[in-house]
Residue, then its C-alpha position, 0 to 999 in steps of 0.5 A: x174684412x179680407x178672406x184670403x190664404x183659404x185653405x178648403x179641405x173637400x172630404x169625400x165620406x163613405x159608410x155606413x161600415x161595422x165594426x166587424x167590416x173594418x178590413x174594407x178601411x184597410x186600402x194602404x193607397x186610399x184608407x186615410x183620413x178623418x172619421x165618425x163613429x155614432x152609436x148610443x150614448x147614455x146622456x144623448x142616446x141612440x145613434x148619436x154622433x160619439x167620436x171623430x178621429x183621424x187616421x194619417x200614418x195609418x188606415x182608418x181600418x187599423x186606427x179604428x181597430x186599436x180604439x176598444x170600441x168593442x168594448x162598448x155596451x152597444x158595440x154590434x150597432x156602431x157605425x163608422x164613417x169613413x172621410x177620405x180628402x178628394x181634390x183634383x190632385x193628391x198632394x205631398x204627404x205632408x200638406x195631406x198630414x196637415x189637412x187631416x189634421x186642420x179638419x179633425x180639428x175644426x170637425x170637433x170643435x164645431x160638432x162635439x162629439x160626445x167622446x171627444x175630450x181634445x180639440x173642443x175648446x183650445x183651438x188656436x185661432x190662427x191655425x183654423x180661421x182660413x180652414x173651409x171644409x166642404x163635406x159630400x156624400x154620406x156625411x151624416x150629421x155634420x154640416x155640409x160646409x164648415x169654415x174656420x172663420x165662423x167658428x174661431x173669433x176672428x171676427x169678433x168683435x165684428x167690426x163692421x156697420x150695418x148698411x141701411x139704405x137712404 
């Protein structure tokens, strides 16, 4: 099988931020992106992965900021972390629009997060199965290499035979 058009989306993340240091996500020129809150949950825990979301339109200090998750019953102890696309060049506004959202996308899908609702099941196949997401620094609980060809079924039913020598 061909693995060709691969878009690879790298995802610089930064944190951990407070609630209370949202304004440090608020970089008009820099603050966008894909981001994760973890806090506690009453199923899974303490500082367990609760949400992903992402900021394109506007930063994820503002994004974060219009969520409520001040009205948690754990909100001083949430720590965000902040994803920002890096590549060797800045591209157009909407390629840049199109991989926040590919990444988003295939980040809940593949993770789960408690508090995510969209995105866990009914991911279109076509849209993500040549997305390749590599995630550096301060990722936290996510995979460091996430590809959209593992986790969408386009090599189900596996075809291919199992090599024996001889």
């Amino acid at each position: 099988m061909e693995y060709t058009n691969v878009r690879l989306i790298h995802i610089e993340w930064e944190g951990p931020y407070s609630l209370q240091s949202l304004t440090d996500l608020m970089n008009e020129e820099m603050d966008y992106g894909i981001y994760q809150v973890y806090g506690r949950h009453p199923v899974y825990g303490s500082d367990v992965l609760l949400y992903i979301g992402k900021a394109d339109l506007q930063t994820i200090g503002k994004r974060i900021s219009q969520e409520g998750w001040w009205n948690t019953n754990d909100s001083g102890r949430l720590l965000i972390y902040a994803g920002r696309l890096a590549g060797v060049q800045t591209p157009e506004e909407i390629d840049w629009s199109i991989e926040i959202d590919l990444a988003e996308k295939l980040l809940i899908c593949v993770h789960k997060p408690a508090y995510n609702s969209k995105n866990l099941f009914n991911i279109p196949d076509e849209a993500l199965q040549n997305v390749h997401i590599l995630n550096w620094g301060s990722h936290r609980d996510l995979l460091p290499e996430v590809s959209g060809l593992r986790w969408t079924s386009k090599l189900y039913p596996l075809e291919t035979e199992v090599y024996s020598l001889g």
